[in-house]
C-alpha positions as CSV (number, residue, x, y, z in Angstrom):
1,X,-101.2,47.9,14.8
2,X,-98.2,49.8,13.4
3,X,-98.9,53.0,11.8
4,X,-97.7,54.5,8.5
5,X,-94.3,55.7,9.2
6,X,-91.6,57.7,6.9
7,X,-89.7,54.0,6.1
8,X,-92.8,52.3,4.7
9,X,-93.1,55.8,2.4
10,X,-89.9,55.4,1.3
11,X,-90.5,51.4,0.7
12,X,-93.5,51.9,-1.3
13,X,-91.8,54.8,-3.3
14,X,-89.0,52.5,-4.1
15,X,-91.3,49.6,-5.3
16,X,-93.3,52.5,-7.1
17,X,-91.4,54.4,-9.1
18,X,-89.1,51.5,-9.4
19,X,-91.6,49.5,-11.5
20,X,-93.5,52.6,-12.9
21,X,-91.9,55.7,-13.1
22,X,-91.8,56.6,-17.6
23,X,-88.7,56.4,-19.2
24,X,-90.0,58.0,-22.3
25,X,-92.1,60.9,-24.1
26,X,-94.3,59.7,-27.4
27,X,-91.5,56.9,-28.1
28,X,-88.1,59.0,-27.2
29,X,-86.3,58.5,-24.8
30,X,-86.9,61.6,-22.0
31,X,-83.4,63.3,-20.1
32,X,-86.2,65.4,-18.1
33,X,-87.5,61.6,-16.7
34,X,-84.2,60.0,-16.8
35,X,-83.0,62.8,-14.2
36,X,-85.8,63.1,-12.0
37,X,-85.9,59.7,-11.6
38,X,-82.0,59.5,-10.6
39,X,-82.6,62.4,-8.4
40,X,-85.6,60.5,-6.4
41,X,-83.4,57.8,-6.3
42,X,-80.7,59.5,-5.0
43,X,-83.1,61.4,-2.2
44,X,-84.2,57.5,-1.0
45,X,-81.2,56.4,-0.6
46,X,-79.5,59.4,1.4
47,X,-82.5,58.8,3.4
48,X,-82.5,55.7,4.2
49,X,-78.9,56.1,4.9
50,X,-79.1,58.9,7.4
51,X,-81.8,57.1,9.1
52,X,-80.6,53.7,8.8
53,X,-77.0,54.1,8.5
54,X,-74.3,51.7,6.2
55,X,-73.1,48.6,6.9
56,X,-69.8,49.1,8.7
57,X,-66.5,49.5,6.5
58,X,-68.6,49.1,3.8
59,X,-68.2,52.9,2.6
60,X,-64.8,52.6,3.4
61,X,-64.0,49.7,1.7
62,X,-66.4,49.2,-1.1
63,X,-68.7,52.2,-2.3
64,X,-65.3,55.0,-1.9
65,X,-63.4,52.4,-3.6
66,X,-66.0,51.9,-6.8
67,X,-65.8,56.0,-7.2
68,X,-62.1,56.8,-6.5
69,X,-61.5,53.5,-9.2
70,X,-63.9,55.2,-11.9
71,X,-62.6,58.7,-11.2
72,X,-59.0,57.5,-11.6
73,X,-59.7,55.8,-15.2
74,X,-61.8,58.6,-16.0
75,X,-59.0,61.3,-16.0
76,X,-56.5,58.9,-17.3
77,X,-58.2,59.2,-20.8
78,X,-57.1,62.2,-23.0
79,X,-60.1,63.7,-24.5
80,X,-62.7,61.9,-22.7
81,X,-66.2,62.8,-22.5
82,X,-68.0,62.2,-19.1
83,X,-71.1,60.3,-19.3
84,X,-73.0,62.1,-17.0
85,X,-75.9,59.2,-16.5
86,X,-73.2,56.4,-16.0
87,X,-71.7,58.6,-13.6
88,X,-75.3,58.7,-11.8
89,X,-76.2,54.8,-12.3
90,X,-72.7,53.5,-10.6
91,X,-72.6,56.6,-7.9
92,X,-76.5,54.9,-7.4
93,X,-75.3,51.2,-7.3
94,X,-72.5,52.0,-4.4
95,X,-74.8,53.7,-2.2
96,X,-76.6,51.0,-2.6
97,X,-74.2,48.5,-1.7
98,X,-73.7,50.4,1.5
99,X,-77.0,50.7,3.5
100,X,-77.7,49.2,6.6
101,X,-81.6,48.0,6.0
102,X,-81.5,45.9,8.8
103,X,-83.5,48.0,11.0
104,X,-86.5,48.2,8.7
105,X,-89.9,46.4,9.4
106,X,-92.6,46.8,6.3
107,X,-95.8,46.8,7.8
108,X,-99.3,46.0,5.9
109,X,-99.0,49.1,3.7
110,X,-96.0,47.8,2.4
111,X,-97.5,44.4,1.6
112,X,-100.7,46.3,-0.1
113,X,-98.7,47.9,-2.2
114,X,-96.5,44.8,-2.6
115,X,-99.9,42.7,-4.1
116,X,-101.2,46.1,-6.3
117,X,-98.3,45.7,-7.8
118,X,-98.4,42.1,-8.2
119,X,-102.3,43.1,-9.6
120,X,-100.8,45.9,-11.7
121,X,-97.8,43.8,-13.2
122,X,-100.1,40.3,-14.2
123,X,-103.1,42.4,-15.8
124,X,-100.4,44.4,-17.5
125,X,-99.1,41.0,-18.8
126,X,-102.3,39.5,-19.6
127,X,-103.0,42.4,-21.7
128,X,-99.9,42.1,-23.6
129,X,-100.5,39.0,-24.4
130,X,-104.1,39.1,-25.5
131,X,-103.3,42.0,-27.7
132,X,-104.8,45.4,-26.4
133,X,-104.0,47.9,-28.6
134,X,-104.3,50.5,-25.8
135,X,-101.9,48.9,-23.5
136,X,-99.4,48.4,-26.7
137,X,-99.4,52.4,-27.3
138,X,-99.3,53.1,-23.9
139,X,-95.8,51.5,-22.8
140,X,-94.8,52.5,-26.3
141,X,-95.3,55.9,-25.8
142,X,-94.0,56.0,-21.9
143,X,-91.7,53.0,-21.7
144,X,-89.6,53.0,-24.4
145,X,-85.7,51.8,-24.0
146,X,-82.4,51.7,-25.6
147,X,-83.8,52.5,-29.2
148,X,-87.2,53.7,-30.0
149,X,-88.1,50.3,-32.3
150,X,-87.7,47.8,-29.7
151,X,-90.5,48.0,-27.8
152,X,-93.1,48.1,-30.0
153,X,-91.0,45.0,-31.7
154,X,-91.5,43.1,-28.6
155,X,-94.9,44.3,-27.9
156,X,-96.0,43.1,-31.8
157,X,-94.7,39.4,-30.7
158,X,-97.1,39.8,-27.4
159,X,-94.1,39.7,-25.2
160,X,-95.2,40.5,-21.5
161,X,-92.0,42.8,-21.1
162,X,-94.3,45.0,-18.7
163,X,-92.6,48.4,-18.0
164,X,-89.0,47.0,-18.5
165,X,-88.5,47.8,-22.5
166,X,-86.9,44.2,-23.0
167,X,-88.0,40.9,-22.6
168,X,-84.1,40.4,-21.5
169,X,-85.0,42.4,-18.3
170,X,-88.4,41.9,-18.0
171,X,-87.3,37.9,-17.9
172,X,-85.2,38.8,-14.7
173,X,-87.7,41.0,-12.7
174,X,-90.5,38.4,-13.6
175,X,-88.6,35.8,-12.1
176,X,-88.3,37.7,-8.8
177,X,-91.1,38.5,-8.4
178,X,-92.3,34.8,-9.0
179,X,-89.4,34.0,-6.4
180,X,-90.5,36.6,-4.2
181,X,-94.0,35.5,-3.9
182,X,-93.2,31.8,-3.7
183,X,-91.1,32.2,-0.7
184,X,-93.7,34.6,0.9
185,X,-96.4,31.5,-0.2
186,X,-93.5,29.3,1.6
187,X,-93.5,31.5,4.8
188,X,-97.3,31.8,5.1
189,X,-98.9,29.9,3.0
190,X,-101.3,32.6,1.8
191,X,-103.2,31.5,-1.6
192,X,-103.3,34.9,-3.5
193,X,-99.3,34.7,-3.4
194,X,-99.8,31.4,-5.1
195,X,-101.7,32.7,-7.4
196,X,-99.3,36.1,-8.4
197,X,-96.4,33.2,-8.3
198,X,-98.4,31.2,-11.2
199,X,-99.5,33.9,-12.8
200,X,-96.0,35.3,-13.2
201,X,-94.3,32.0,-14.1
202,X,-96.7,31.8,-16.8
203,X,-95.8,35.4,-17.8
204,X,-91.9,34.3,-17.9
205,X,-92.9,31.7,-20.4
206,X,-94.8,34.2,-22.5
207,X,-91.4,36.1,-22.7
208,X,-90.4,33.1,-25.3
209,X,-86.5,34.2,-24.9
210,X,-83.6,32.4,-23.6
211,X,-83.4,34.3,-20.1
212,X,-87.1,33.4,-19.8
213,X,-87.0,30.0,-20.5
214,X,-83.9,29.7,-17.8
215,X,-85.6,31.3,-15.2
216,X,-89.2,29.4,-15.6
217,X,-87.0,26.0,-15.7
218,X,-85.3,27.4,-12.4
219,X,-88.9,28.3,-11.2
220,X,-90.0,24.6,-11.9
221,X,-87.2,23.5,-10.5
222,X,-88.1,25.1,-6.8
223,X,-91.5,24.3,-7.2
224,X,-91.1,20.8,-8.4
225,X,-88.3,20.6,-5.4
226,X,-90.8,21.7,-2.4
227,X,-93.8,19.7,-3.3
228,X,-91.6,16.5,-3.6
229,X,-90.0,17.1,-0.2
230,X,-93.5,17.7,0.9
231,X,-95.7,15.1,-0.5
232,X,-95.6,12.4,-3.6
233,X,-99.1,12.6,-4.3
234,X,-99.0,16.2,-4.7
235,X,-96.2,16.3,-6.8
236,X,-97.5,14.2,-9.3
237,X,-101.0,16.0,-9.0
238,X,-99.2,19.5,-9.6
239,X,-97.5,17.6,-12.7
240,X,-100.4,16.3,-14.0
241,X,-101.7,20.1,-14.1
242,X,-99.2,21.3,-15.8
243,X,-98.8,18.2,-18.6
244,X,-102.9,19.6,-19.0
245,X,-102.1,23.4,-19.3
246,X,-99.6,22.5,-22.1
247,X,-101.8,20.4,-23.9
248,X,-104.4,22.8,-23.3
249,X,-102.4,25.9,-24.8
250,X,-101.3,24.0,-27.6
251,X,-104.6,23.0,-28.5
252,X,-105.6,26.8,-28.0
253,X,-103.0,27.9,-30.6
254,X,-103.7,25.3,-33.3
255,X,-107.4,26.8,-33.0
256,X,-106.5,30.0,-33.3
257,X,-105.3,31.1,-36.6
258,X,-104.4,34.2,-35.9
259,X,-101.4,33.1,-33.5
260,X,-99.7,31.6,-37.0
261,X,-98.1,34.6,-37.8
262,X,-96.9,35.2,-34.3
263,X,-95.7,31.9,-33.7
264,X,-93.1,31.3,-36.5
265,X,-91.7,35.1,-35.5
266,X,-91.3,33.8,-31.9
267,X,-89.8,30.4,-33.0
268,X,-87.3,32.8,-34.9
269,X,-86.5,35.0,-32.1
270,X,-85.4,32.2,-29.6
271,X,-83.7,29.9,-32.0
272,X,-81.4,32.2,-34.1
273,X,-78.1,32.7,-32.8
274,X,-77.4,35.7,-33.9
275,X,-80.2,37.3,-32.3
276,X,-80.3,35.8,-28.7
277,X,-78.9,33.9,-26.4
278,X,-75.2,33.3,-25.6
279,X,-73.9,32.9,-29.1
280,X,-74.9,36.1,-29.9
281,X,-73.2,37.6,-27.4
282,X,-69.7,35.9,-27.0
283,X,-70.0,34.1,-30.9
284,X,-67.7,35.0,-33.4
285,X,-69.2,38.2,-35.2
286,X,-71.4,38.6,-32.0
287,X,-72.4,42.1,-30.4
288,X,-69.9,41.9,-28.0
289,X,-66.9,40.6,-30.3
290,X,-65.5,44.3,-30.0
291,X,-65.3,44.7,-26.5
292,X,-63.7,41.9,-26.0
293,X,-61.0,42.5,-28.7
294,X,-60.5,45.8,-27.3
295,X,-60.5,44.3,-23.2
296,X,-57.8,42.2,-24.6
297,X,-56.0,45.2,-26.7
298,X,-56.2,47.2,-23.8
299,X,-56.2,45.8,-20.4
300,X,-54.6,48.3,-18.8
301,X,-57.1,51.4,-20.4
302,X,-60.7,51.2,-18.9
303,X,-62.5,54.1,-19.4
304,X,-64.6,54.9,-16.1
305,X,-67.3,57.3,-16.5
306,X,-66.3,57.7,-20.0
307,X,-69.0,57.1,-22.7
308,X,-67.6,55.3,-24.9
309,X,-69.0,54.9,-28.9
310,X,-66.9,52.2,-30.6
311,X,-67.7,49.3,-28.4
312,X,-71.0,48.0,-26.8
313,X,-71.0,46.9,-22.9
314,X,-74.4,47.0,-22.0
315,X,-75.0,43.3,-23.2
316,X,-72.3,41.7,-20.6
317,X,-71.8,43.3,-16.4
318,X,-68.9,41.7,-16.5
319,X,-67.3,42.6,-19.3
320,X,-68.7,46.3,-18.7
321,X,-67.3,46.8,-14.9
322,X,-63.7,45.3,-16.5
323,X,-64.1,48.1,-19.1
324,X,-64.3,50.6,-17.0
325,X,-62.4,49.8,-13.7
326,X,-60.4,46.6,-14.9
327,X,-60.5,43.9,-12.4
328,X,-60.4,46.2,-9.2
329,X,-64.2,47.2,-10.1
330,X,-65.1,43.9,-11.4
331,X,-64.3,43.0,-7.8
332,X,-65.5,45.3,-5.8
333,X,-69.0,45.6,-7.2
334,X,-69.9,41.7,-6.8
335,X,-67.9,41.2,-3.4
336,X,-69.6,44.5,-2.4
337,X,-73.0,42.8,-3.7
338,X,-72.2,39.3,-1.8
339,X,-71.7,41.2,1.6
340,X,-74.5,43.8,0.9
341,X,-76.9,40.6,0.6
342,X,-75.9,38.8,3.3
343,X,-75.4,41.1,5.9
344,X,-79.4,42.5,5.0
345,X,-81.1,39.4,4.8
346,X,-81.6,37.0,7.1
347,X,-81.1,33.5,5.5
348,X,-78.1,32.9,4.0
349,X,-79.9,30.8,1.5
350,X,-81.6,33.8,0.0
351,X,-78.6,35.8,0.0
352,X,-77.0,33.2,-1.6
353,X,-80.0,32.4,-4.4
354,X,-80.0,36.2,-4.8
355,X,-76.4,36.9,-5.4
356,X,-76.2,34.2,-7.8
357,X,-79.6,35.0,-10.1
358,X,-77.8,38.5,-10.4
359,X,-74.3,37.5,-11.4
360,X,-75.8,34.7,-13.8
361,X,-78.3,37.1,-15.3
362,X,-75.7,39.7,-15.7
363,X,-73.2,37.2,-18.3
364,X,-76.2,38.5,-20.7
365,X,-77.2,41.8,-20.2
366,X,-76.1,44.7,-17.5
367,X,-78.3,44.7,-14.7
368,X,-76.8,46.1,-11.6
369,X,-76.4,49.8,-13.4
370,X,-79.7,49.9,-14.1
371,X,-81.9,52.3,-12.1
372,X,-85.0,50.1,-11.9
373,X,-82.4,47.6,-9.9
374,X,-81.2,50.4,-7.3
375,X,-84.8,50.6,-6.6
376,X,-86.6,47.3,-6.5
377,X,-83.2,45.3,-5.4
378,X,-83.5,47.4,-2.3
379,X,-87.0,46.7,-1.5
380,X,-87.1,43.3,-2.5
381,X,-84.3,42.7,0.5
382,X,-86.3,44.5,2.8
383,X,-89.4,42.4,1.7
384,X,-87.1,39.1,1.7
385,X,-86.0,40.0,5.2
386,X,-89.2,39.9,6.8
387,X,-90.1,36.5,5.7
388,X,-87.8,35.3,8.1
389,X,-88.5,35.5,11.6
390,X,-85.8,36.5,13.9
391,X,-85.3,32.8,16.1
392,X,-84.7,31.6,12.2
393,X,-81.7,34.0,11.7
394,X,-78.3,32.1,10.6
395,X,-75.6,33.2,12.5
396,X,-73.0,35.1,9.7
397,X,-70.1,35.3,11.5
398,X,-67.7,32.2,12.9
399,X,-66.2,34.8,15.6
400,X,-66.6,33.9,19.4
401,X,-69.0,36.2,21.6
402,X,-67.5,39.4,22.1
403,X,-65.4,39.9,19.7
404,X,-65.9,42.0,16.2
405,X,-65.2,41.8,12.8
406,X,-65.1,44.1,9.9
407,X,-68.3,43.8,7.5
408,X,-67.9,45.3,4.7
């Protein structure tokens, strides 16, 4: 029986605070949070580091790269004015990209706090939904995101965003954790992950958004997928369950006045084009029609660390890393991603499926700057990692016996 060590302290502050840690004081946004929770942060990671170390070249090559490129843009504005938080969030995301997390085994304490936070996460949900008032001016007063309205907006449309201030985000983070629990169900075939994988599938669908809906179809997908490899019958008994859940919630919203009000705002929300989805990003007159205008107006400008108030880049990575480094960055951050994923996980699959949610979920909103990603993409490797057992390992590198290769 392993005892509790410094690395599973550090996992279970990373899954912690990562989900949990408050963003906000009585509805506005808190800079006392914001930079304790950077400084945490940055205290895991040089930890983990030291103790761990990075991948090799991948300092050299990626996470000096990302800063020099930022630093360079940065100066190369007249009048500029640092933003001292995006300075934090990318300095975050390459240290990130550098560790070495190979060498970590979560034990059982890491797993218990793996399903309190499943717990924590579906009651959290289930409250939303139902309505508690309490739980409403809770996250309002202590999650609040990106403008003080927009969490009780989506917390008045019973939207299970959870600690994540938008159901944009929330969508993603559901998703993996649905992901994360069906592979573990996969791996060991343990019912309570089954049940934290239903019961945050049915979240993601209570989200009622675009991203949602694309991630629950991708969840059905996998689902639907592994039963039909395993067995017909079960297939179509798992598909006759959900045809009855469906009837059964429709059935339980036609009897429930209440929900008509709700409903037709919902409805609103997912089908108006200028509101979500990809035509109000990209569209003509869309959010977003700015900074592409000024990408193309000035190619050769980006602005690093700069903060910029005339455009908006939060609601596209890519166009936001091509901002700010110009292609080099673009680059750098998703090849330094790819090999960041596949040289800490075992199967090249979920490296793979990984790399790809992230780049997908990041044509719509950034997701790689945020600090709740340094910490749970971090710990969700390291709890990906140890679903595979060691004999399963796919070989990464095509090079004969003996012989090394740069990894970075």
């Amino acid at each position: 029986m392993r005892t509790f060590s410094l690395d599973e302290l550090a996992l279970i502050l990373l899954l912690g605070i990562g989900l949990y840690f408050p963003t906000s004081l009585g509805g506005e946004r808190s800079g006392l949070f914001t930079s304790i929770n950077f400084a945490i942060m940055l205290g895991l990671l040089l930890y983990l580091a030291s103790r761990h170390g990075t991948r090799p070249g991948a300092v050299t090559f990626i996470s000096l790269p990302i800063t020099i490129v930022m630093t360079a843009c940065t100066f190369s504005i007249q009048g500029f004015r640092l933003g001292w938080g995006v300075f934090a969030e990318f300095t975050l995301l390459a240290l990130v990209l550098a560790l070495d997390l190979t060498s970590i085994r979560p034990g059982r304490f890491t797993r218990t706090a793996f399903v309190i936070a499943n717990l924590l996460n579906i009651a959290c949900g289930i409250a939303i939904i139902a309505g508690n008032e309490w739980i409403s001016q809770f996250l309002s007063a202590f999650y609040s995101s990106f403008y003080p309205e927009l969490v009780p907006a989506m917390l008045g449309l019973h939207k299970p965003i959870l600690t994540f201030g938008t159901h944009s985000l929330a969508g993603l983070f559901l998703y993996l954790f649905f992901w994360l629990n069906w592979e573990t169900y996969k791996s060991r075939r343990s019912p309570l992950t089954l049940f934290f994988a239903v019961s945050e599938l049915i979240l993601l669908l209570a989200l009622a958004s675009f991203t949602s809906f694309a991630f629950a179809t991708l969840a059905l997908v996998q689902i639907a997928t592994w039963l039909w490899n395993r067995s017909r019958k079960i297939f179509v008994t798992a598909a006759a369950c959900v045809v009855l859940l469906v009837s059964f919630g429709v059935r339980w919203f036609e009897d429930n006045p209440e929900n008509s009000q709700v409903l037709p705002q919902l409805a609103g929300t997912l089908l108006d084009s200028d509101i979500s989805g990809p035509l109000a990003r990209y569209g003509p007159g869309a959010d977003l029609r700015r900074t592409i205008e000024y990408l193309f107006d000035h190619p050769l400008s980006p602005i690093g660390f700069a903060t910029p108030f005339y455009i908006r880049i939060v609601d596209s990575g890519p166009l936001e890393y091509m901002i700010r480094g110009s292609m080099p960055l673009l680059v750098l951050i998703y090849f330094g991603l790819y090999r960041f994923l596949r040289h800490n996980l075992r199967s090249r699959t979920h490296a793979l499926t990984l790399f790809l949610i992230i780049i997908g979920f990041e044509t719509g909103f950034t997701a790689l700057s945020y600090v709740r990603t340094a910490y749970l993409l971090t710990f969700f490797v390291v709890y990906l990692r140890q679903l595979v057992p060691d004999f399963d390992h796919e070989d990464r590198s095509a090079t004969t016996p003996g012989t090394l290769q740069p990894q970075y």
